[in-house]
C-alpha positions as CSV (number, residue, x, y, z in Angstrom):
1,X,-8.9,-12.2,-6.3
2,X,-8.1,-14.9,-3.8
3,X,-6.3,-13.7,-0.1
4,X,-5.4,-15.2,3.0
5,X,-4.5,-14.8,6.5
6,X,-1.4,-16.1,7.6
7,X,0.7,-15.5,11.2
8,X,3.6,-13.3,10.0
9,X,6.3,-15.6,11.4
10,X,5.6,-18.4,9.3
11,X,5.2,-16.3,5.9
12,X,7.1,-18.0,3.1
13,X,7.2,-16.9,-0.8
14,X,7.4,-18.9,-3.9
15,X,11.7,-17.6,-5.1
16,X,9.4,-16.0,-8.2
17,X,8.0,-12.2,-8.8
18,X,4.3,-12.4,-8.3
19,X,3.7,-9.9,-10.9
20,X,5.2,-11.8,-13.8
21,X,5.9,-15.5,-13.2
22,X,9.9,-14.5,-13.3
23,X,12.8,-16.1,-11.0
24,X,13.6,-13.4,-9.0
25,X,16.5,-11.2,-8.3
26,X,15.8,-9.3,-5.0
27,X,13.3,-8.8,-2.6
28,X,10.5,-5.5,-2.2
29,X,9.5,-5.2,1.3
30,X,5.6,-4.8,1.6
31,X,4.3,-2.9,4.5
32,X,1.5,-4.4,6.2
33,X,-0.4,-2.0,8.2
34,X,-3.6,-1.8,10.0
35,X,-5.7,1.0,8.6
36,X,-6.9,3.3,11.0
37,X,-4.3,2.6,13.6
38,X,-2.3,5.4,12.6
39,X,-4.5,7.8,13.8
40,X,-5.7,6.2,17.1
41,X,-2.5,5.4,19.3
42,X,1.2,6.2,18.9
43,X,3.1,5.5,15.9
44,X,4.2,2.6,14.9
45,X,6.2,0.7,12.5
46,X,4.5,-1.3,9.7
47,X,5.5,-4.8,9.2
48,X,7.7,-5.4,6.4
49,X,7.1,-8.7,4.2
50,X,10.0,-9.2,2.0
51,X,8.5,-10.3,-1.4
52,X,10.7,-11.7,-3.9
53,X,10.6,-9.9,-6.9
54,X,11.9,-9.2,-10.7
55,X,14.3,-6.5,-11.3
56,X,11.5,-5.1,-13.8
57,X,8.9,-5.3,-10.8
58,X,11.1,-3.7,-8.2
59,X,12.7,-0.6,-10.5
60,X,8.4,-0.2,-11.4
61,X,7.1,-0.1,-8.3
62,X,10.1,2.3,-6.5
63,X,9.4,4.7,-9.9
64,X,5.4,4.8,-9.1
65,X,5.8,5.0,-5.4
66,X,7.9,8.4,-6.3
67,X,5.2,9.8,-8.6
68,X,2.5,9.5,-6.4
69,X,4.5,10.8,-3.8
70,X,5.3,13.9,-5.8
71,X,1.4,14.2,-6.8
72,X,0.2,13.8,-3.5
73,X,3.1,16.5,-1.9
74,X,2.0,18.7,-5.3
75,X,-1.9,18.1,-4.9
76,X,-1.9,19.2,-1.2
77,X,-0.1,22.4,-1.5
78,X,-1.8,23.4,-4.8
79,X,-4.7,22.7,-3.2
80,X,-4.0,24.0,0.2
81,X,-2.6,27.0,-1.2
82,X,-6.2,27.7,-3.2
83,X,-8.1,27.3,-0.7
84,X,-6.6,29.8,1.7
85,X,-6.8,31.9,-1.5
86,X,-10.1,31.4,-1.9
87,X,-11.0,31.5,1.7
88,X,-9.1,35.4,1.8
89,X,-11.1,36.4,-1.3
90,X,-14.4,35.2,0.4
91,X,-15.4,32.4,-1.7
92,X,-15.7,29.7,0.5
93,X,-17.9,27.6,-1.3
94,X,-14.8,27.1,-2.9
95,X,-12.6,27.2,-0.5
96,X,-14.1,24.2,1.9
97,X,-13.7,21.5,-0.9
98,X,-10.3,22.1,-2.1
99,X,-9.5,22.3,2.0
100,X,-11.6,19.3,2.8
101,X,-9.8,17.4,-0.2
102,X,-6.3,18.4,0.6
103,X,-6.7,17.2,4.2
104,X,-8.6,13.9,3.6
105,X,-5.8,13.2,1.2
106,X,-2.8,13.9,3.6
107,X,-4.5,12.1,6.5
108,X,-5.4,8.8,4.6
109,X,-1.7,8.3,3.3
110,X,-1.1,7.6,6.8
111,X,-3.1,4.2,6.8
112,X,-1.4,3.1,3.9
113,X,-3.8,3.4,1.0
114,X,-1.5,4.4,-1.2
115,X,1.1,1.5,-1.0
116,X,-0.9,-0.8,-0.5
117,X,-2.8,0.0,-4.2
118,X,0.3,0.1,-6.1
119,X,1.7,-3.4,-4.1
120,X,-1.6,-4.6,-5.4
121,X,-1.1,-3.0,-9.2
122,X,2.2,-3.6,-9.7
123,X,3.6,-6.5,-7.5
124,X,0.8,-8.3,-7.6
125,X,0.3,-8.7,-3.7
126,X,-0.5,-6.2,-1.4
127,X,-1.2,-7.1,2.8
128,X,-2.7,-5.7,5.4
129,X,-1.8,-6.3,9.3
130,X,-5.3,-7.3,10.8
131,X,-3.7,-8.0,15.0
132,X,-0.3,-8.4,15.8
133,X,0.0,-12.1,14.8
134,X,-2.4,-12.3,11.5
135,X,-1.8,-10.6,8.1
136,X,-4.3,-10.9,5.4
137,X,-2.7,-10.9,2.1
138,X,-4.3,-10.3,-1.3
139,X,-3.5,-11.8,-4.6
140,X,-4.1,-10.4,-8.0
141,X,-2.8,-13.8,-9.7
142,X,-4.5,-17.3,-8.9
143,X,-0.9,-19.2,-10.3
144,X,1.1,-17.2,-7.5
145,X,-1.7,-17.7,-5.2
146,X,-1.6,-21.8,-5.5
147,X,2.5,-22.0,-5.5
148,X,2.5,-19.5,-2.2
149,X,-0.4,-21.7,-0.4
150,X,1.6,-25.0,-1.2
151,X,4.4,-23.7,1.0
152,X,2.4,-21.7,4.2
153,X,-0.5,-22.8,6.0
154,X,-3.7,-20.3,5.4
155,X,-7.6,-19.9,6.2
156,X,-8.6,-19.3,2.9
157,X,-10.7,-16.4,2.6
């Protein structure tokens, strides 16, 4: 998979979905965040890349970023809700897990895990902010790789 980093203000991309080769008919914006920063620190906003993209790409991505929402929601209450179960009843060899795993799960969403996996799956691009003028962007397609570098400057990586 080939990636780059770029400086955010001079990001430019190819008027084609990265996922399929299509001309494309909107834009998707990517969140580029830094990891662990959203635990150490204040909040802050992500930085959005606009990535054109193919209705087909757009309406696929917005419908998986909904289901994984749901199961992750779904997962941590189940899963909370057994282990406090579990914890009342005594068993906490049981109950430490299915806590453990429940909070892991709702704390890592935070650094952006999750989107950045399905950017990668289904749009074919997913980025990650490495310092406040750098973004390292990864590529699942070498054709959309070689268009984008023709129009942007990168340190290949």
């Amino acid at each position: 998979m080939p990636s780059a980093s770029i400086n955010p203000a001079t990001i430019r991309f190819p008027k084609k979905c990265p996922h399929c080769g299509r001309p494309a008919d909107g834009t998707f914006a990517v969140a580029a965040v830094r990891g662990l920063d959203a635990f150490v620190g204040g909040y802050s906003v992500p930085l959005l890349l606009d990535l054109p993209v193919c209705r087909d790409a757009f309406e696929r991505r917005r419908a998986a970023a909904i289901a994984a929402l749901v199961a992750v929601l779904l997962f941590v209450v189940v899963a909370g809700g057994c282990a406090v179960w579990l914890a009342i009843r005594g068993h906490w060899l049981g109950a430490i897990p299915l806590a453990a795993s429940a909070v892991l799960l709702a704390a890592s969403g935070r650094t952006g895990w999750d989107s950045a996996l399905l950017d990668r799956a289904i749009l074919g691009l997913s980025a990650r902010s490495v310092s406040s003028s750098d973004v390292r962007l990864r590529f699942s397609r070498r054709e959309y790789y070689d268009q984008w570098a023709k129009l942007n400057h990168v340190k290949r990586t």
